[in-house]
N, C-alpha and C positions, 0 to 999 in steps of 0.2 A: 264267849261273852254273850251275857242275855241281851234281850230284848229292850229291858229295861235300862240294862246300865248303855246299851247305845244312846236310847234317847237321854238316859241324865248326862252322860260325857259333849254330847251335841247341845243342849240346853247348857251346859258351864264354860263350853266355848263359843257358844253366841254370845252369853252375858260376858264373858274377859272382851269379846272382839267387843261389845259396846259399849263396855267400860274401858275401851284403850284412846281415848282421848280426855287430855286434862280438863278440857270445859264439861264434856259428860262426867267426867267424877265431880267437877266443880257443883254440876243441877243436882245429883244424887247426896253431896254431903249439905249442900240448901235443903234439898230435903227432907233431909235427918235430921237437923235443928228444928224446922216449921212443923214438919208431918205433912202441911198442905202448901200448898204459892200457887200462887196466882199467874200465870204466864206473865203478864206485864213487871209483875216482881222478880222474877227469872231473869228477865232480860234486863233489868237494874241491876240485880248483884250479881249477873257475871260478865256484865261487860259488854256481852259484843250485840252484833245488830238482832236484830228481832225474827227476821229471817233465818240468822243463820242460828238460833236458840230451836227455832223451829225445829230447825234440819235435826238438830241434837236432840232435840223433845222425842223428834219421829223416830229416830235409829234406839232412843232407848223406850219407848213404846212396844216395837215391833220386838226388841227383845226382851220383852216380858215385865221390866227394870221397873215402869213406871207407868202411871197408870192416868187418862186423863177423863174428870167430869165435868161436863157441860152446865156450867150454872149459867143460865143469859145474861148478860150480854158477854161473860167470861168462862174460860176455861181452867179448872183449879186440877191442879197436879200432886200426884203421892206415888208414894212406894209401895210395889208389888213385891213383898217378900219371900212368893214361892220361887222363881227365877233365885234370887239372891242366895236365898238358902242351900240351896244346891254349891254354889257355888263356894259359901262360908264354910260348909261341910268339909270338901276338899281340903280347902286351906286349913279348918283342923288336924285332918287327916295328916297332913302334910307338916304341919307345926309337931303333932305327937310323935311322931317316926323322928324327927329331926333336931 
C-alpha cells in the first residue's frame, strides 16, 4: 500500500469517527440544507446546550467536516467537502461491488 492510500484510509476514518455521533450528523445535514449557520442557529435546531454544539463544532472542525468563519460579532459555519469526499468515494466503491 502507498503513501497515499494511507493517508486517504486515515482521513475516511477520522471523518466516520466524526461523524459517529447523532448530533454531528444532526450539524452536517443543517448544513446541507443552509450551506451556511450561524453557531447560534446550530444550537437552536439541534437542541442541546451551546457548549456542548461547541464540543461537536470542534471534533468536526479538526476533522476536516466543517469549516468555521469569523464574521464579528459571529461565527458562520460550512462544509468542507475534501474530507467528505473521500469518504463518499468509499461508500460508492462499496455500493458498486455490493
Amino acid at each position: 500500500m502507498d503513501e497515499e492510500s494511507r493517508f486517504q484510509d486515515e482521513a475516511i476514518a477520522e471523518t466516520a469517527r466524526a461523524l459517529g455521533h447523532p448530533a454531528r450528523v444532526r450539524i452536517v445535514r443543517l448544513l446541507l440544507d443552509r450551506q451556511r449557520c450561524i453557531g447560534g442557529d446550530i444550537v437552536e435546531d439541534v437542541g442541546l446546550a451551546q457548549s456542548t454544539v461547541s464540543e461537536h463544532l470542534r471534533i468536526l472542525k479538526q476533522a476536516g467536516i466543517v469549516v468555521g468563519e469569523i464574521e464579528r460579532p459571529r461565527v458562520c459555519y460550512s462544509l468542507s467537502s475534501k474530507r467528505l469526499k473521500l469518504l463518499s468515494e468509499l461508500i460508492s466503491q462499496v455500493e458498486s461491488c455490493c
